[in-house]
N, C-alpha and C positions, 0 to 999 in steps of 0.2 A: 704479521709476524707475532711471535710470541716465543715464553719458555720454550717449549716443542719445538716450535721452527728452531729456534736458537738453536739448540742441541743437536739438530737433524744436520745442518747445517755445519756444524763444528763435527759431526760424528764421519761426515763425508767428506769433509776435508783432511781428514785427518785417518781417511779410509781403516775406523776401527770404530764398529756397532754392536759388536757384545753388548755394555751398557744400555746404548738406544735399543736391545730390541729386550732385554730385560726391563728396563725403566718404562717404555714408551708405548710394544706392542700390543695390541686388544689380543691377538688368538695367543701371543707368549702366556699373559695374564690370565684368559680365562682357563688355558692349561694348566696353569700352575694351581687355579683355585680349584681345578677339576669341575667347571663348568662345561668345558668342550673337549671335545677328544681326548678323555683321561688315559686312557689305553693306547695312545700311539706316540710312535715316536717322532723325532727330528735330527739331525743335524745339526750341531751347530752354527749358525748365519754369521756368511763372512764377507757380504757382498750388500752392495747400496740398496739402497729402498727401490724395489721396483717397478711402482707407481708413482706417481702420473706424470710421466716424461715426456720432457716437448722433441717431437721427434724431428724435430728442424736442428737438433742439436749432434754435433760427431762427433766431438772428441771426448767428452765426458759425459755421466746422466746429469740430464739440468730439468729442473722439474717445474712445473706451470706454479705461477704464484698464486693464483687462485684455489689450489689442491694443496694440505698435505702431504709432503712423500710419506708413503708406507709399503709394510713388504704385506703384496698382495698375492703374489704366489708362489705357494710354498708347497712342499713336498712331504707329504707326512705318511707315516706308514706301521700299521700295525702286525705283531709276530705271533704268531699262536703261542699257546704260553700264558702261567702266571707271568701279570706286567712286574710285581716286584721284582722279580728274578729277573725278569729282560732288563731291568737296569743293572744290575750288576755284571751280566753275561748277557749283551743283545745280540740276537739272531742274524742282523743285521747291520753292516756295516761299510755304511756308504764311502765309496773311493772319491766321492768329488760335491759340492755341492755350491753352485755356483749359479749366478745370473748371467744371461746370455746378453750380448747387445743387439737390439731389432730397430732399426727405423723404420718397420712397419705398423708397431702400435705405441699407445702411449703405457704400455706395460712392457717388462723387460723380462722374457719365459726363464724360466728356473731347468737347470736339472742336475 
């Protein structure tokens, strides 16, 4: 355990990750620095980290203590179009954005 876990831990308990995925995620950060995908959009994330879940688990995600949880997949999507513009007025606007429960993998699919 550590800071991280800490926080992952209290952010899923408390089923509110705005902050963990600002504070804590690598692809939120290198978007923000425009290292990766500067042009595409997201969703907002409202749903637990959806890796590495032990899938012996049913009533909640409970996640291998060996792994970090993080949100591994995600749904991103770019609009034709100046991007400054697509933030003020996006092209795009997702009805739902959400993790699915699977006890087939130790990832939880997005859509």
């Amino acid at each position: 355990g550590g800071p991280v876990d800490d926080r992952v831990a209290d952010a899923v308990g408390r089923d509110d990750f705005a902050d963990l995925v600002r504070d804590c995620d690598q692809l939120t950060r290198a978007r923000r620095l425009r290292h990766a995908f500067p042009d595409f959009c997201e969703a907002p994330i409202a749903f637990p980290p959806t890796y590495k879940l032990d899938r012996r688990a049913r009533d909640q995600p409970t996640y291998l203590p060996d792994r970090r949880p993080a949100f591994c997949d995600r749904v991103l999507w770019r609009a034709g179009g100046d991007p400054a513009s697509l933030r003020e007025a996006p092209l795009v606007v997702p009805a739902k954005y959400r993790a699915l429960p699977s006890h087939l993998s130790d990832h939880m699919p997005v859509s």
